[in-house]
N, C-alpha and C positions, 0 to 999 in steps of 0.2 A: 103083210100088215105090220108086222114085229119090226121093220127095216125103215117103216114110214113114221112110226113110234119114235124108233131110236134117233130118225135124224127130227123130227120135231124138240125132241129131248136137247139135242145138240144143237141146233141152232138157239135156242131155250137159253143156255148154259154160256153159248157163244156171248150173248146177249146180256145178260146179268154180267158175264167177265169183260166185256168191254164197258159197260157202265162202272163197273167197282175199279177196272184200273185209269177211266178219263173222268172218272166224278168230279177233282179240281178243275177238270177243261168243260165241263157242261157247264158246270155251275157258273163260273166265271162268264163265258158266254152268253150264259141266262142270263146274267145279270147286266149284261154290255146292251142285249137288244135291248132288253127293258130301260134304260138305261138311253139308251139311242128313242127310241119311241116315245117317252117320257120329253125328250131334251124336243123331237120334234113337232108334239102336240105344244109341248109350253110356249114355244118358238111362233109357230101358228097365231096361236092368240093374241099372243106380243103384237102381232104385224097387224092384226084383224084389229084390235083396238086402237093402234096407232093411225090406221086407215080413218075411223069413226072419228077419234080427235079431230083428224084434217080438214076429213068430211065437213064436219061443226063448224070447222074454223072460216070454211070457205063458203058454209051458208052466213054466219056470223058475218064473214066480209060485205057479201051480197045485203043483207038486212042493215049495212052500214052504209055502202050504195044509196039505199033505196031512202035512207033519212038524210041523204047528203052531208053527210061525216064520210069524206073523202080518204083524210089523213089517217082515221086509224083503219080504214078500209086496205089502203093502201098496205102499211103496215102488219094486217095481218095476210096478205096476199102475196108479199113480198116472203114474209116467214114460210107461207106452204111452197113459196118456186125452190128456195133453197134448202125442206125438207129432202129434195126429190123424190117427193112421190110420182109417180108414174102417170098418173090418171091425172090430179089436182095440180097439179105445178105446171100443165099444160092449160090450163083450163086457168088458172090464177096469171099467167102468163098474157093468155088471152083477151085477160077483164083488166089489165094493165093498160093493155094497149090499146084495145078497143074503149076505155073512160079517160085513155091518155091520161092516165094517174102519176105517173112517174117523167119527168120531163126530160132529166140528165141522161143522155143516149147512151152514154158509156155505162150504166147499173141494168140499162134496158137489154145493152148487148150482151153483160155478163150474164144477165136473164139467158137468153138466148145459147148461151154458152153452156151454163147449167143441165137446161134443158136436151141440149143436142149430146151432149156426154150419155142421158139416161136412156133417150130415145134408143131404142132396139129395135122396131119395124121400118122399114126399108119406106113407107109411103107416108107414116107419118115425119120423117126424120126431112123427106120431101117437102112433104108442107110447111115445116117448121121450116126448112130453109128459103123456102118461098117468101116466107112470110116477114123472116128478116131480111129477105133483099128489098122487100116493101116498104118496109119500115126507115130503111136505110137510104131507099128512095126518096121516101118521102121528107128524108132528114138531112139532104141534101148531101148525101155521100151515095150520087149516083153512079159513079163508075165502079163503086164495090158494091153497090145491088146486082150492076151488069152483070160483073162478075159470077156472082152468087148465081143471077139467072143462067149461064152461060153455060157453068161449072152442071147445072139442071138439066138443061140440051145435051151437052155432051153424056152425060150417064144415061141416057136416055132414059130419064123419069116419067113415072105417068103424070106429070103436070108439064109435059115438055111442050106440047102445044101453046099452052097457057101462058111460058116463058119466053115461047118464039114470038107473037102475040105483042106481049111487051115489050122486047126488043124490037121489035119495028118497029113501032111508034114512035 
């Protein structure tokens, strides 16, 4: 019992002499996560409220739609493709093309360029390229839709059907 004692006492002892001789390195430390946690909550929010802005911006666009005030519709849809937000700049992209707001191909492509840089999933980046060889079809740079469609077939995307399809026609 007296030996169970004496090593509680000593690891006890252990314990207080490694805290008194790393006291600058705990604290310091402490203050790093805090410090980190702090910077990644504030960070957080930043991006949640910039999200909400967008949000606004691209219902605002929509409610300028819908009173046919085109140009500043346009305008602010054009500001959320080149935010790149993830979500909204695909969807603002969308309401571009589909109200044919923007005429000049080459701001519509940059559009398209924008967008393809943030895309990260493998079937949205598909679509999105589907979409401008459609676009590009339809705007009479059809052998760089082919292309595009082509470029679709050979990676064997899940729209590759949909691309063969088109190409035969």
């Amino acid at each position: 019992m007296d030996q169970n004692t004496d090593n509680k006492i000593d690891i006890k002892d252990k314990l207080i002499l490694f805290f008194k001789d790393n006291k600058l390195k705990i604290i310091i430390f402490t203050v790093i996560i805090f410090l980190l946690i702090i910077s990644l909550l504030t960070l957080q929010v930043y991006n949640e409220r910039k999200n909400n802005i967008i949000s606004e911006k691209y219902i605002l666009a929509g409610i300028f739609l819908a009173n046919n005030n085109k140009i500043d519709s346009k305008e602010i849809l054009e500001e959320i493709v080149k935010s790149k937000n993830k979500f909204y700049s695909i969807l603002a992209l969308n309401t571009i093309l589909e109200k044919d707001l923007e005429k000049d191909k080459n701001k519509v492509l940059n559009y398209f360029e924008i967008i393809e840089k943030i895309t990260d999933n493998k079937e949205k980046s598909d679509l999105l390229l589907f979409k401008k060889a459609l676009y590009m079809m339809k705007n009479n740079e059809i052998q760089k839709g082919k292309q595009i469609l082509q470029q679709l077939i050979d990676n064997n995307s899940s729209i590759k059907i949909i691309a063969t399809q088109i190409l035969s026609n």
